[in-house]
VOZA-942691 format. One record per residue (C-alpha): x, y, z; residue number from 0. Coordinates in steps of 0.25 Angstrom, whole numbers, plus 5000, padded with zeros to 4 digits. Each point is the difference from the previous one (the first is absolute). Layout:
N
     x     y     z    k
     X     Y     Z  NUM
...
This chain:
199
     x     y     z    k
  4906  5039  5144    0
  5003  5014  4997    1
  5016  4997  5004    2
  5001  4988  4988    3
  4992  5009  4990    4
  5010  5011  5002    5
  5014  4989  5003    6
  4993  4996  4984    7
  4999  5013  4994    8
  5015  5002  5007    9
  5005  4988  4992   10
  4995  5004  4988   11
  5003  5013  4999   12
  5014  4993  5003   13
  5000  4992  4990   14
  4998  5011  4990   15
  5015  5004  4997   16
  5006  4985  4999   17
  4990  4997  4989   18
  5002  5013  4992   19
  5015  4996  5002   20
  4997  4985  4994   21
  4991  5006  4989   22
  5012  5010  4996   23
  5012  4988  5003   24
  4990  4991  4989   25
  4997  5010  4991   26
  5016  5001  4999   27
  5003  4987  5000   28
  4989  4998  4988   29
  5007  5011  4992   30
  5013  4993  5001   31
  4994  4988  4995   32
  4993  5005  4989   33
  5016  5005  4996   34
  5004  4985  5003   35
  4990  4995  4992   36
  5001  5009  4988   37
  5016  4996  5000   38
  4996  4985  5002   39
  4990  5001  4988   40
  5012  5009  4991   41
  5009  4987  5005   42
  4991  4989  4995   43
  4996  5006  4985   44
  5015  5000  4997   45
  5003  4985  5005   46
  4989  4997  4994   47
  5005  5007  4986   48
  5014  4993  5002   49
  4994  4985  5001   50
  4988  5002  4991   51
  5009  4995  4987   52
  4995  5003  4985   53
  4987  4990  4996   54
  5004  4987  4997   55
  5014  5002  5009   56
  4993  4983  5008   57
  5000  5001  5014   58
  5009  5009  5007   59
  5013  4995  5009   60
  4999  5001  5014   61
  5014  5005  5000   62
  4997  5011  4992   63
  4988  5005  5007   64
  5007  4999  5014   65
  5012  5009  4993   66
  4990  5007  4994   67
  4992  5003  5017   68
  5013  5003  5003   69
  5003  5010  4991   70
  4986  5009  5000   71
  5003  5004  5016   72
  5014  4999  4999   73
  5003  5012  5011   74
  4989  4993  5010   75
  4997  4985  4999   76
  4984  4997  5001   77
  4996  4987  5009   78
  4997  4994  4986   79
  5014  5001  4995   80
  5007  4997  5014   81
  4990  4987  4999   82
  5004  4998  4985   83
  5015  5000  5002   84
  4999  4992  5011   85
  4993  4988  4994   86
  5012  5001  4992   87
  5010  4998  5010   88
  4994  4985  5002   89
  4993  4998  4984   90
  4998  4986  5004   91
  4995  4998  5015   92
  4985  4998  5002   93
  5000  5006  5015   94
  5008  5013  4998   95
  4991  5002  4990   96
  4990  4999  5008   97
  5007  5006  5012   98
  5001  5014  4991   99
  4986  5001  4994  100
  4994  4997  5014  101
  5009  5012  5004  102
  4996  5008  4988  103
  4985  4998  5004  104
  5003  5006  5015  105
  5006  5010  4994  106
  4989  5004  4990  107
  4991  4999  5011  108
  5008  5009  5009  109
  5000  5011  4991  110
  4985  4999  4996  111
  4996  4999  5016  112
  5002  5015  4998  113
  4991  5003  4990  114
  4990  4991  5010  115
  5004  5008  5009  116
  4996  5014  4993  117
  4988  4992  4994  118
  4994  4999  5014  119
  5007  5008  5009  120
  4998  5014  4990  121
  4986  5002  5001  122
  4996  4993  5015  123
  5011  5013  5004  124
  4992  5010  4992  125
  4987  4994  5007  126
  5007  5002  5013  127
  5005  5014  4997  128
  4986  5004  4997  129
  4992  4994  5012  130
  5009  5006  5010  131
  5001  5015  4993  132
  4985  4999  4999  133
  4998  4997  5015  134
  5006  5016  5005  135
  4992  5004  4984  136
  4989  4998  5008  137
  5003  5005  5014  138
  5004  5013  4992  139
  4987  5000  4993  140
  4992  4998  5014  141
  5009  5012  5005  142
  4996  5009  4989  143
  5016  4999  4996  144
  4999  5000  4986  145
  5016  5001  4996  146
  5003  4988  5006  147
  4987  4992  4997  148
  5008  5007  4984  149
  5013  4995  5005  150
  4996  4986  5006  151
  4992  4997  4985  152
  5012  5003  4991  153
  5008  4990  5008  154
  4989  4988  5000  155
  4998  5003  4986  156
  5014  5001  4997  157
  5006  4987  5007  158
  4986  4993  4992  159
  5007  5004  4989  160
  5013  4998  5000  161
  4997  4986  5008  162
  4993  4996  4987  163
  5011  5006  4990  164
  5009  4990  5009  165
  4991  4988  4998  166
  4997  5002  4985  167
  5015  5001  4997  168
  5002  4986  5009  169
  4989  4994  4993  170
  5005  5003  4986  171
  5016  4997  5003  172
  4995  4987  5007  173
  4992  4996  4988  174
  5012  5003  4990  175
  5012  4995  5010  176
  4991  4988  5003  177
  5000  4995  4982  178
  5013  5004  4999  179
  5004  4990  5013  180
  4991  4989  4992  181
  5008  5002  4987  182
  5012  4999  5008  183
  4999  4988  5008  184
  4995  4996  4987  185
  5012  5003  4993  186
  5011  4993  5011  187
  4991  4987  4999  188
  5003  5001  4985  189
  5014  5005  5002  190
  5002  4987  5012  191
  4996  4989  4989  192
  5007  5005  4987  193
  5014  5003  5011  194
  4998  4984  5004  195
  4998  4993  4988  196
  5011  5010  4993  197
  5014  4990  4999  198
């Protein structure tokens, strides 16, 4: 019994590096998507300037607003404006249509699986970085080694932390980036129908 106790406490004490790793590779990776997400948001409020026409303009063209996508990100093109000029390669067929928004759904759902991801994944890591630094934390205290019982605490309470950071900015990403998919989908529906019954 003793034998698996220890062959445990080895795992996890093992364990402890890959999970600090993957709480920094996260927290990096949430940093770059908060930069993605402040440039997708910049990108949105000036296409939707350009297609928003004075009050009293009727209803807008489809053929302007998809100029108008295109325009907004004109060094990079977004899923949306890649979906957007390819209804309008085919403006008249059902199924491409259909074809593309189903692929723009995947691809929505593709880039929010990593805000899922850090939504989850974030704070389960910072639970996991604690529980193994308080395992020697309290070794150390037993053993009357009060530097590292110090040294163990700092890192549980700092992968808690930074675990949580990583799952709040997931959380709030996901919320934005999951509205912004809706409005979207929403638009390319609207864009398919005006592009079909255009002559």
């Amino acid at each position: 019994m003793e034998q698996l106790i220890q062959t445990l406490s080895w795992i996890a004490a093992a364990l402890q590096v890959p999970v600090v790793v993957a709480i920094l590779y996260l927290l990096l990776r949430g940093l770059i998507a908060v930069g993605g997400f402040y440039g997708r948001w910049t990108d949105r409020i000036r296409w939707k300037r350009r297609t928003d026409g004075p009050e009293g303009a009727g209803v807008p063209d489809a053929t302007r607003m998809i100029e108008a996508l295109a325009a907004s990100t004109a060094r990079r093109p977004a899923p949306l404006q890649q979906a957007a000029a390819a209804l309008q390669q085919a403006p008249h067929d059902t199924a491409w249509h259909e074809r593309v928004i189903a692929g723009f759904e995947l691809q929505t759902d593709r880039q929010l699986a990593l805000y899922r991801t850090m939504t989850r994944i974030g704070p389960l890591l910072g639970l996991m970085g604690t529980l193994i630094s308080l395992g020697p934390a309290l070794v150390g205290r037993a053993a009357g080694d009060i530097s590292l019982l110090a040294r163990k605490m700092e890192v549980a309470f700092a992968t808690t932390v930074v675990g949580l950071v990583i799952g709040a900015i997931g959380f709030l990403l996901h919320q934005a980036a999951q509205r912004w998919a809706m409005d979207d989908l929403s638009l390319l529906d609207y864009l398919s129908a005006k592009l079909r019954v255009q002559p």
